[in-house]
PAMISE-167093 format. One record per residue (C-alpha): residue number from 0; chain; x, y, z. Coordinates in steps of 0.2 Angstrom, whole numbers. Layout:
N
LUMMAR    i  ch      u      v      w
LUMMAR  NUM   A      X      Y      Z
...
END
This chain:
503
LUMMAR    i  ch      u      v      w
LUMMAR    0   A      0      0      0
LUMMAR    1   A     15     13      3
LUMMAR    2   A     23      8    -13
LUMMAR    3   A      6     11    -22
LUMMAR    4   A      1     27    -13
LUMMAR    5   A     18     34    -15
LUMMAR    6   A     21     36      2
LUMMAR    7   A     38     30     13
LUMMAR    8   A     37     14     23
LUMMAR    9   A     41     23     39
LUMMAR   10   A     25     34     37
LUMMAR   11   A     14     19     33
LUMMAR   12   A     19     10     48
LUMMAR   13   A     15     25     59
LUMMAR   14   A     -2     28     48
LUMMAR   15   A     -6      9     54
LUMMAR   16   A     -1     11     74
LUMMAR   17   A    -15     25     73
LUMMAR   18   A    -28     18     62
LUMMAR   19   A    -36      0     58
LUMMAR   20   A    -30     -5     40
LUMMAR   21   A    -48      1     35
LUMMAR   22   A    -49     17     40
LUMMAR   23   A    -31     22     36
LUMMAR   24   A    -34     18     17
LUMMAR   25   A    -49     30     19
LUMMAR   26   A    -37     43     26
LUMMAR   27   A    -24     38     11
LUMMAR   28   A    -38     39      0
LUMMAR   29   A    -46     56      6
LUMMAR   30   A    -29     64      5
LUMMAR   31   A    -28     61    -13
LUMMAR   32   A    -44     70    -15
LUMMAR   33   A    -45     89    -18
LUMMAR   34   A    -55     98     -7
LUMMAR   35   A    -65    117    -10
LUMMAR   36   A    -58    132     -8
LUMMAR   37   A    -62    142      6
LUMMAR   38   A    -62    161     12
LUMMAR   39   A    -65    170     27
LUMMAR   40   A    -77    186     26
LUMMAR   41   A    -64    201     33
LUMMAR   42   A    -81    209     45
LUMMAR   43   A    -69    223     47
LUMMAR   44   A    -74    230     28
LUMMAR   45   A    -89    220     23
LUMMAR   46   A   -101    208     28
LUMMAR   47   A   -102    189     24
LUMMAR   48   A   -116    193     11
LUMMAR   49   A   -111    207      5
LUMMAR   50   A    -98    198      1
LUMMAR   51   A   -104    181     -6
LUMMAR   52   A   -117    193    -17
LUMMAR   53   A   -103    203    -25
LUMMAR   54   A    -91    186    -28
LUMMAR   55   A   -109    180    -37
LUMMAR   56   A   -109    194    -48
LUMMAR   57   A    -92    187    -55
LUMMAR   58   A    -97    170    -56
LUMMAR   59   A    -91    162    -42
LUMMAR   60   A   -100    148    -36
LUMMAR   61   A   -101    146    -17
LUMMAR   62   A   -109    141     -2
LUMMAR   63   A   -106    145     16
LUMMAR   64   A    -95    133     26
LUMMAR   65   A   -104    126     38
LUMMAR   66   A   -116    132     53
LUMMAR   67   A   -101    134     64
LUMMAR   68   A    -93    146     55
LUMMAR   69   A   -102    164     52
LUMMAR   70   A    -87    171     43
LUMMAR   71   A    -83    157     30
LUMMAR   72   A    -87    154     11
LUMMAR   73   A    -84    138      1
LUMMAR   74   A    -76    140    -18
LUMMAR   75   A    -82    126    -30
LUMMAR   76   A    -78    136    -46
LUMMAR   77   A    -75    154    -51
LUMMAR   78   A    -70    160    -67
LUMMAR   79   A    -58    170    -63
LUMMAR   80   A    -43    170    -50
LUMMAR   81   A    -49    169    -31
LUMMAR   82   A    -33    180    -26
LUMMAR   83   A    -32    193    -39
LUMMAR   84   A    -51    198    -37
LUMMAR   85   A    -55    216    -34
LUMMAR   86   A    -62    213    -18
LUMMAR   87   A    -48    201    -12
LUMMAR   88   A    -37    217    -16
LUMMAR   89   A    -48    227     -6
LUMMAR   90   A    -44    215      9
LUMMAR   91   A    -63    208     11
LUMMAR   92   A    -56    194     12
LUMMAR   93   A    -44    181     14
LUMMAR   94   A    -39    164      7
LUMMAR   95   A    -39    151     23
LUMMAR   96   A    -40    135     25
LUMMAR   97   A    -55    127     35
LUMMAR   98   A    -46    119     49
LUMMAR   99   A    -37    133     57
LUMMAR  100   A    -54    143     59
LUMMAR  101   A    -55    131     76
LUMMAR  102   A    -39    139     83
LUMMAR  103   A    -44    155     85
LUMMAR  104   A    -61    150     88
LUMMAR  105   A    -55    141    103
LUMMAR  106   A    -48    156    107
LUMMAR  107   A    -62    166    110
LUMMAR  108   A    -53    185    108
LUMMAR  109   A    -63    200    115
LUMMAR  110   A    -60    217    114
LUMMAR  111   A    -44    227    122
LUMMAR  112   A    -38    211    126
LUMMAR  113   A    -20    208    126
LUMMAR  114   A    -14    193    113
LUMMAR  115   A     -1    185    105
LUMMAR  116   A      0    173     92
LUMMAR  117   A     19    167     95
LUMMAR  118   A     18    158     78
LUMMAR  119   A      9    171     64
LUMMAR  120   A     15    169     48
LUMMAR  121   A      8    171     34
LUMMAR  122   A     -6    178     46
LUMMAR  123   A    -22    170     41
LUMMAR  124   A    -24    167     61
LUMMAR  125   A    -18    184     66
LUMMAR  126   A    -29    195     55
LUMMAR  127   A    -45    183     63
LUMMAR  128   A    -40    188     78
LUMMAR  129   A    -39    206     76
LUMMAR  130   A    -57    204     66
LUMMAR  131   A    -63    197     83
LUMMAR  132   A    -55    207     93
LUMMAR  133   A    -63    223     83
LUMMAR  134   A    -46    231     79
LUMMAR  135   A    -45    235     98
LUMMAR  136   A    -33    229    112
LUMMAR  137   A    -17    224    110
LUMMAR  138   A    -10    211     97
LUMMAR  139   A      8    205     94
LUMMAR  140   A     11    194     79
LUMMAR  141   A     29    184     81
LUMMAR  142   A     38    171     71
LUMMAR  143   A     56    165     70
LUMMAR  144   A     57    166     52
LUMMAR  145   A     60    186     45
LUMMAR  146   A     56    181     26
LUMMAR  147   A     39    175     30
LUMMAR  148   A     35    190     42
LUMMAR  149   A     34    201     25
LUMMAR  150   A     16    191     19
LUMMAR  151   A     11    194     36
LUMMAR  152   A     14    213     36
LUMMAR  153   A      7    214     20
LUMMAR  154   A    -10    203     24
LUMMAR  155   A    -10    216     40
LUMMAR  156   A     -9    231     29
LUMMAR  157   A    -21    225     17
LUMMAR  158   A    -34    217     30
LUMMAR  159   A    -32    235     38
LUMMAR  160   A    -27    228     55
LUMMAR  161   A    -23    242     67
LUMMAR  162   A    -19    236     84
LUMMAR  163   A     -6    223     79
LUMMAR  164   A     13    224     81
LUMMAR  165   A     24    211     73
LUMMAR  166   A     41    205     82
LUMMAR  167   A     54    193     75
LUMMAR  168   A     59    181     90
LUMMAR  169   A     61    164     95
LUMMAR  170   A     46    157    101
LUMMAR  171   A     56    148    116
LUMMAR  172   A     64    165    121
LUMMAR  173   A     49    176    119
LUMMAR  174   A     42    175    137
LUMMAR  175   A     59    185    142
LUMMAR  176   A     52    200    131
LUMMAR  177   A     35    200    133
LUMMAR  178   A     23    192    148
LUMMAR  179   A      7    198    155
LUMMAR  180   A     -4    193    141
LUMMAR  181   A    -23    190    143
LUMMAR  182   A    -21    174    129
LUMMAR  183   A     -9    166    119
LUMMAR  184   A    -12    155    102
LUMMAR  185   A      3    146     97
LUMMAR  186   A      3    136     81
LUMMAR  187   A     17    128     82
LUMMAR  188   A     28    121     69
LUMMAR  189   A     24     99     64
LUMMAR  190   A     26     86     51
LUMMAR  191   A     11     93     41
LUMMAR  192   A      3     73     43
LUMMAR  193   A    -15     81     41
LUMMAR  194   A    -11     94     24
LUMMAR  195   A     -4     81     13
LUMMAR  196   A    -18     84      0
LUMMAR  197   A    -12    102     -2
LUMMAR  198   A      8     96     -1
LUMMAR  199   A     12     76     -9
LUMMAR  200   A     30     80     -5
LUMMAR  201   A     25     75     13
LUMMAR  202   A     23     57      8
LUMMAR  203   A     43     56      6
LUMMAR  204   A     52     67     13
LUMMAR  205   A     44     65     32
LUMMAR  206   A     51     53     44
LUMMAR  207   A     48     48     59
LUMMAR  208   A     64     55     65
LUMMAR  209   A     55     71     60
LUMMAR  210   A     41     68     73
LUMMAR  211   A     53     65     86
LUMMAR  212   A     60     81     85
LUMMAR  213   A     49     91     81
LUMMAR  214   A     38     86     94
LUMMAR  215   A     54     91    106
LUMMAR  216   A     54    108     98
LUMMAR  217   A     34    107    102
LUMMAR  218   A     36    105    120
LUMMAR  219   A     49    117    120
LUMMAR  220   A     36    131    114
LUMMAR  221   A     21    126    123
LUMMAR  222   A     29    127    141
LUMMAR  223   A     34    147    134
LUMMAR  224   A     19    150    128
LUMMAR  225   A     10    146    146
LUMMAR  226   A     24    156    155
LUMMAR  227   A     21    172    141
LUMMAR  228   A      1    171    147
LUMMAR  229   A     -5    178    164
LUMMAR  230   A    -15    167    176
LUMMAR  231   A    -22    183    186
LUMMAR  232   A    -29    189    170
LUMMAR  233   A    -51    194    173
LUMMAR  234   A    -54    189    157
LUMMAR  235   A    -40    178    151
LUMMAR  236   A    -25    167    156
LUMMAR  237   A    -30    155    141
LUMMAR  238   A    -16    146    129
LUMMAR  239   A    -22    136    115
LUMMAR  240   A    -11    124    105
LUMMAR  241   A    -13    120     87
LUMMAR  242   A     -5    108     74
LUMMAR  243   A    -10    103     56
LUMMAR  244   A     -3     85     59
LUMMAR  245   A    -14     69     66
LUMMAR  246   A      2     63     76
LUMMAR  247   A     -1     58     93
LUMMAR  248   A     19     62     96
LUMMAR  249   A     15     81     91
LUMMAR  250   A     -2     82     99
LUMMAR  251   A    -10     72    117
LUMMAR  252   A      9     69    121
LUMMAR  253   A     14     88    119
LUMMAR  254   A     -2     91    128
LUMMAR  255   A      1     80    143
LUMMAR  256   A     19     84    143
LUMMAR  257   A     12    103    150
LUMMAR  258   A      0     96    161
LUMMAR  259   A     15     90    171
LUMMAR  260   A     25    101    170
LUMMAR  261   A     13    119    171
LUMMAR  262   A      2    124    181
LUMMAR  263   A    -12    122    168
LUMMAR  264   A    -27    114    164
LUMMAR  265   A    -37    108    150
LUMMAR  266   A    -54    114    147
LUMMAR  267   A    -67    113    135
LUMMAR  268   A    -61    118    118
LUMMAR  269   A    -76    125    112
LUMMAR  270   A    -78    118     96
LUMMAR  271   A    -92    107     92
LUMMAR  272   A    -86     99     76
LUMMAR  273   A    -72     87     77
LUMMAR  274   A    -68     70     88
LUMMAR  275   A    -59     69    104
LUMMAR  276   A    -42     66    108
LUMMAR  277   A    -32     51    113
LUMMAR  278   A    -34     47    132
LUMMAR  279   A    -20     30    126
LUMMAR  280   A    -13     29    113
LUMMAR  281   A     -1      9    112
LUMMAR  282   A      8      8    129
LUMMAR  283   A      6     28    133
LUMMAR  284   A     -7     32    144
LUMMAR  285   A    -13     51    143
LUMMAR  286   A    -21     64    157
LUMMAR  287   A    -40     59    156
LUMMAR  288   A    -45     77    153
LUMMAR  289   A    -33     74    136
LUMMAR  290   A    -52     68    128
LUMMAR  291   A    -56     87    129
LUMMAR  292   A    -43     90    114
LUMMAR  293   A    -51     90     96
LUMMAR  294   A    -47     80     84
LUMMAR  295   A    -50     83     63
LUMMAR  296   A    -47     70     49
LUMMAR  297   A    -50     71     29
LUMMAR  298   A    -58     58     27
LUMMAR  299   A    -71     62     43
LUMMAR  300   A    -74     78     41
LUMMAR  301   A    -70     84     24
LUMMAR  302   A    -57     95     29
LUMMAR  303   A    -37     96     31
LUMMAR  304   A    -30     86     47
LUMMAR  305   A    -27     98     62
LUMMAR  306   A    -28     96     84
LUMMAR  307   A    -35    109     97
LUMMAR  308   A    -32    111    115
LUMMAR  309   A    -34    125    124
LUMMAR  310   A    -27    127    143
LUMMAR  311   A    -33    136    160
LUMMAR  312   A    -19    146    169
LUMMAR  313   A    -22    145    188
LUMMAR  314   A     -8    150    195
LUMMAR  315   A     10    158    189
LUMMAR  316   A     21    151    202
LUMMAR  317   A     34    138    194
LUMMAR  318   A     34    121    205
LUMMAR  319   A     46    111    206
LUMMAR  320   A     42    103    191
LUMMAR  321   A     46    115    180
LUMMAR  322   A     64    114    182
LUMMAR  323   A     66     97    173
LUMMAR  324   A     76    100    157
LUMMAR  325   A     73     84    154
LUMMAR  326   A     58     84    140
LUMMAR  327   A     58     65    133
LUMMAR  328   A     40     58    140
LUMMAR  329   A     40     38    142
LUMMAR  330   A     23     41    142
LUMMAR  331   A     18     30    157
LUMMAR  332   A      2     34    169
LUMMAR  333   A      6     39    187
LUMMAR  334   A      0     24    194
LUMMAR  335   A     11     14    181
LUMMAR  336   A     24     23    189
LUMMAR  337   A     19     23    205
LUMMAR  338   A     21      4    202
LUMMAR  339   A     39      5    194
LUMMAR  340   A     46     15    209
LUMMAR  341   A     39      4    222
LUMMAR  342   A     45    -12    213
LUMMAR  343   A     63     -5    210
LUMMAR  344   A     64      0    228
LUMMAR  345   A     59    -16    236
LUMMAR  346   A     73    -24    224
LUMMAR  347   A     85    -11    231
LUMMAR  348   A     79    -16    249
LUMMAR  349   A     83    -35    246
LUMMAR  350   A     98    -30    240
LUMMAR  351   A    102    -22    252
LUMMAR  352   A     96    -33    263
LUMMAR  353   A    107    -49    257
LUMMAR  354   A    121    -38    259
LUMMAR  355   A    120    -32    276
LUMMAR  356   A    117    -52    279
LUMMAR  357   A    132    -57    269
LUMMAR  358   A    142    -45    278
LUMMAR  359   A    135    -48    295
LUMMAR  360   A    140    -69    295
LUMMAR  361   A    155    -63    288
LUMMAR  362   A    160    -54    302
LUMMAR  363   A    154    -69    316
LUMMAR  364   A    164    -82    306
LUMMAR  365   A    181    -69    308
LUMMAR  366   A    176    -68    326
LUMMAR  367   A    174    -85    329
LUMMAR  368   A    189    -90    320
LUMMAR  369   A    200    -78    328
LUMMAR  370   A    190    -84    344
LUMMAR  371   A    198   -102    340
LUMMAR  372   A    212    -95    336
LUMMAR  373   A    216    -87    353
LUMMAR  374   A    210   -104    361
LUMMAR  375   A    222   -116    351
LUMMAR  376   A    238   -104    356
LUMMAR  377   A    234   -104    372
LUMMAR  378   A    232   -125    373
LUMMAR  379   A    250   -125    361
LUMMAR  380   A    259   -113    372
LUMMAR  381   A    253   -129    390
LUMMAR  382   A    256   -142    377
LUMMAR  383   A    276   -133    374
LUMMAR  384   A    280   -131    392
LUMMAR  385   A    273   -147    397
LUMMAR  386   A    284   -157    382
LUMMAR  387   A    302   -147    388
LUMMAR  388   A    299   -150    407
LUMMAR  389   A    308   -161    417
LUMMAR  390   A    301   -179    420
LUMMAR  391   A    293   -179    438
LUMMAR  392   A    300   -193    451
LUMMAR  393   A    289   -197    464
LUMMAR  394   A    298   -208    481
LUMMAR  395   A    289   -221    490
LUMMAR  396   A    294   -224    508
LUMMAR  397   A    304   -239    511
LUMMAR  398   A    304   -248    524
LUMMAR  399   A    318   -243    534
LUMMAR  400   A    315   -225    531
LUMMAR  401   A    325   -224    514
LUMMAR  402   A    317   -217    499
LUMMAR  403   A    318   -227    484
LUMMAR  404   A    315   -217    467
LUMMAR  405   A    300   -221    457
LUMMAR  406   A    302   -220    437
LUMMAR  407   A    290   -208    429
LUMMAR  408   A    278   -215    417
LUMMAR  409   A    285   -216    399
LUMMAR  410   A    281   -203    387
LUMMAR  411   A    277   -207    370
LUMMAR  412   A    284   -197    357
LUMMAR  413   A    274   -180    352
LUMMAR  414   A    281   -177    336
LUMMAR  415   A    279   -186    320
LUMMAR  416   A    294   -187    306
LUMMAR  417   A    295   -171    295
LUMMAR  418   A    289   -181    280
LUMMAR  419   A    275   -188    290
LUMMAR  420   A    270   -171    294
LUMMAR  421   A    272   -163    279
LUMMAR  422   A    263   -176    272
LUMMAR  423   A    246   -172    284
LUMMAR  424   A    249   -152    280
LUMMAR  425   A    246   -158    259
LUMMAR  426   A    233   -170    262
LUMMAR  427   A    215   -168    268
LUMMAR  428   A    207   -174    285
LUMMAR  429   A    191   -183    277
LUMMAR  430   A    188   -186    296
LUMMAR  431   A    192   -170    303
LUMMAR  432   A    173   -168    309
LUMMAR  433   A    171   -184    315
LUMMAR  434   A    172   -190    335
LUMMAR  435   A    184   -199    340
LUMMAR  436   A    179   -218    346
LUMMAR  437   A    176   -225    362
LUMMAR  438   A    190   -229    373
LUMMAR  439   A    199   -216    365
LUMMAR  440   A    206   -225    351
LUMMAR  441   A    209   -212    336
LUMMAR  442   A    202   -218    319
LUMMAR  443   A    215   -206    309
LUMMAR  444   A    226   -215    301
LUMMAR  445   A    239   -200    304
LUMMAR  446   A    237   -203    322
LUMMAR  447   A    251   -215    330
LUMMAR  448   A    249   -226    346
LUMMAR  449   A    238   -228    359
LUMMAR  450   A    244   -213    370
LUMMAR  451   A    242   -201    356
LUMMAR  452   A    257   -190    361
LUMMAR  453   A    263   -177    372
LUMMAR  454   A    257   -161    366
LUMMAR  455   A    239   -161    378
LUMMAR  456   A    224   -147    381
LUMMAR  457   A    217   -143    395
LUMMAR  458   A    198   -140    387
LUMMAR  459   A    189   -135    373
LUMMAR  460   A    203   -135    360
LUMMAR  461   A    202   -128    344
LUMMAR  462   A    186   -132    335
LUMMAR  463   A    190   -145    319
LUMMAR  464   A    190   -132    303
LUMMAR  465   A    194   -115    311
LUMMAR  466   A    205   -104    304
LUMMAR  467   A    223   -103    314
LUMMAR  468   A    234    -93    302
LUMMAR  469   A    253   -100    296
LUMMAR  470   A    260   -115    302
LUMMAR  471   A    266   -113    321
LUMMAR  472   A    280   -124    327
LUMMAR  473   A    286   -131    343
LUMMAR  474   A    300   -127    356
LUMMAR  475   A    311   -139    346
LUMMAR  476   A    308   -130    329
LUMMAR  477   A    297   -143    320
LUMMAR  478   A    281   -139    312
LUMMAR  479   A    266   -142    323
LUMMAR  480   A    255   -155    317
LUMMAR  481   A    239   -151    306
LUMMAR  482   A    224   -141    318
LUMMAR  483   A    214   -159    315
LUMMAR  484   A    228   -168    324
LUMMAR  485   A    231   -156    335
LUMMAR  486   A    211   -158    341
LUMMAR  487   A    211   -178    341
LUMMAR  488   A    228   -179    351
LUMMAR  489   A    222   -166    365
LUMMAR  490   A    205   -176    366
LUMMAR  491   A    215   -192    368
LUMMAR  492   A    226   -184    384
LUMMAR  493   A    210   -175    389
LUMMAR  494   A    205   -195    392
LUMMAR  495   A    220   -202    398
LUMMAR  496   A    223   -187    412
LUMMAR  497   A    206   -190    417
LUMMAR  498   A    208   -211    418
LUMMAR  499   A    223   -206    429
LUMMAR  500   A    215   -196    441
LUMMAR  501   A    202   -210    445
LUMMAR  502   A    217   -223    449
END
């Protein structure tokens, strides 16, 4: 269908996101269709009949525009040029398109009024302003670009507009020049989805890289356009925001993008032609009032493609939300977001929480370690003196008063060979947190004799698996045997001593 209707692929697939396939070959369809010409009656030199009556005269066929309008006429033929008439000359009138009546009539002017129109050229909006406005009040007509501010002059001039005054600015740096006013229109600058009939060159060159940023610059020049307004105004403190594209980027986005971020709200636009806005639009969920935004599509309403919201001042005072540079909208609902936060926080809380638990049983097992550590120093330190102190001798009386020596119990050796031990220091303990067996037998076959050798503890020992630190050795200089062997042996003299002491 892109291919046959001359349009890019990227444009067809964003045509599709908005409509069902039926209705987007109806608005394809409808944008290949020309549409009548239309006027506006300038009521500040004639009259709408007066008017239609002398374009008659020519030959012009017409018709009014429909019963919401009161200003404008319908071309279907005319045999001569529309813009080259003598009345067109005189400024009774002025070539403008149907949809960007409902701007300005969403704007509502009155008299002595002060307005801006931070987007005017070529003018068509500005001089139905002034018409409204009866050629009282205040008006300033802006626009970036200087070369198009000359066909506004002139349409001024030949309109015979007398309260306006034009200014060359950027609409994002206008509010630093001029504040107060009672209403602003903006118009802003888009992708022109909604005039293709009147420009093919649309269906090619637009991307949707150009929605993206233009619908930047659009935020951008909304949020000055509510600061260049006055909430205090008696009459006034109204912005409405236009576009002649049916993007949802550059319109309930943009829109809901100043809800947030101004203290504004959406009222009524006014018009009663025209379908609502998008309240969601895909993932992106939109303000509810969003739905008081108007919507107009060729192939609805007979006319080019254009959006209208208008907003309600209340207060001038910036919050704190209003200092966000940030402008990219992930278009999620409060309570979507709501719901992200929470869920991302009570992720950072188990986090958290694993952490300080992590750390916390990392710290007891360094206590208990150094614990056992302290404890096993203490029983090696016994264990030393005991192994270099002199064998005791006890006497037993004789018989005739003489003492005869007494051999002290042999002591088995404490120390294994070097190999041996070096051996145990390579080679795991598979039963290092096993108990020993009754009768104090070890069942390691690292452990040697029945005695279990000399090194002994008093009680407690140092638990099988702590942490002790390097390898300590002896009074003698040799390595101490492994902590597992050290455990097992003090166990075993812990049982002999105690059989001792019963004899």
């Amino acid at each position: 269908m892109a291919s046959y209707f001359g349009y890019n692929r990227e444009l067809m697939v964003l045509f599709l996101q908005m409509f069902s396939p039926a209705e987007c070959l109806e608005f394809i369809e409808a944008n290949e269709q020309p549409r009548p010409l239309v006027i506006r009656a300038n009521t500040l030199k004639t009259r709408r009949r007066d008017l239609a009556q002398a374009l008659i005269q020519r030959g012009v066929n017409l018709d009014p525009l429909a019963k919401w309008s009161k200003v404008g006429l319908k071309i279907y033929d005319s045999p001569v040029p529309i813009g080259a008439t003598p009345e067109y000359l005189a400024g009774h009138y002025m070539l403008q398109s149907a949809s960007s009546f409902g701007p300005v009539l969403s704007l509502a002017p009155e008299p002595n009024e002060r307005i801006l129109d931070m987007c005017a050229a070529p003018g068509g909006k500005t001089t139905y302003v002034a018409q409204l406005m009866r050629n009282s009040g205040s008006l300033v007509a802006n626009d970036l670009k200087k070369q198009r501010l000359k066909a506004t002059v002139a349409n001024l001039h030949r309109l015979g507009v007398k309260n306006c005054a034009v200014a060359n600015y950027d609409g994002r740096k206008l509010p630093a020049v001029f504040t107060g006013f009672d209403r602003v229109l903006l118009d802003a600058p888009c992708t022109g989805m909604g005039v293709i009939a009147r420009d093919p060159s649309i269906k090619t060159q637009k991307t949707e890289k150009d929605v993206h940023r233009l619908a930047h610059l659009q935020k951008e020049l909304l949020l000055a356009a509510i600061d260049a307004v006055d909430a205090k105004s008696a009459s006034g403190g109204v912005v409405v925001y236009s576009t002649c594209s049916v993007m949802v980027e550059e319109n309930e986005a943009v829109v809901d993008y100043a809800l947030r971020k101004r203290a504004v709200k959406l009222v009524d636009a006014g018009l009663e032609h025209g379908k609502p806005g998008f309240t969601r639009y895909q993932q992106q969920r939109f303000h509810p009032s969003v739905g008081l935004t108007r919507r107009f599509y060729p192939h609805v309403h007979n006319m080019d493609g254009f959006f209208v919201a208008k907003f309600k001042k209340y207060a001038n005072a910036l919050t704190h939300r209003d200092t966000d540079d940030n402008i990219e909208d992930d278009g999620l609902s409060k309570r979507a977001k709501r719901k992200l936060q929470a869920a991302n926080q009570q992720a950072s809380d188990n986090v958290q929480a694993n952490v300080d638990e992590d750390l916390s049983a990392a710290s007891e097992d360094e206590e208990e370690a150094q614990g056992s550590s302290s404890e096993e120093e203490e029983a090696d330190d016994e264990n030393e003196e005991e192994a270099v102190a002199p064998p005791v001798v006890a006497t037993k009386p004789a018989s005739k008063g003489k003492a005869t020596p007494t051999a002290a119990p042999k002591a088995t050796p404490t120390a294994a060979p070097k190999a041996q031990e070096a051996q145990e220091a390579r080679a795991p303990n598979k039963f290092a947190n096993k108990k020993p067996q009754k009768g104090g037998k070890p069942f390691n076959k690292f452990q040697g004799g029945k005695s279990g050798g000399g090194t002994t503890a008093k009680s407690g020992g140092g638990r099988p698996g702590g942490f002790t630190g390097g390898r300590a050795t002896t009074a003698t200089g040799e390595p101490k045997p492994p902590k597992q062997k050290r455990f097992m042996d003090n166990k075993m003299a812990q049982v002999r001593m105690q059989k001792r002491q019963k004899k």
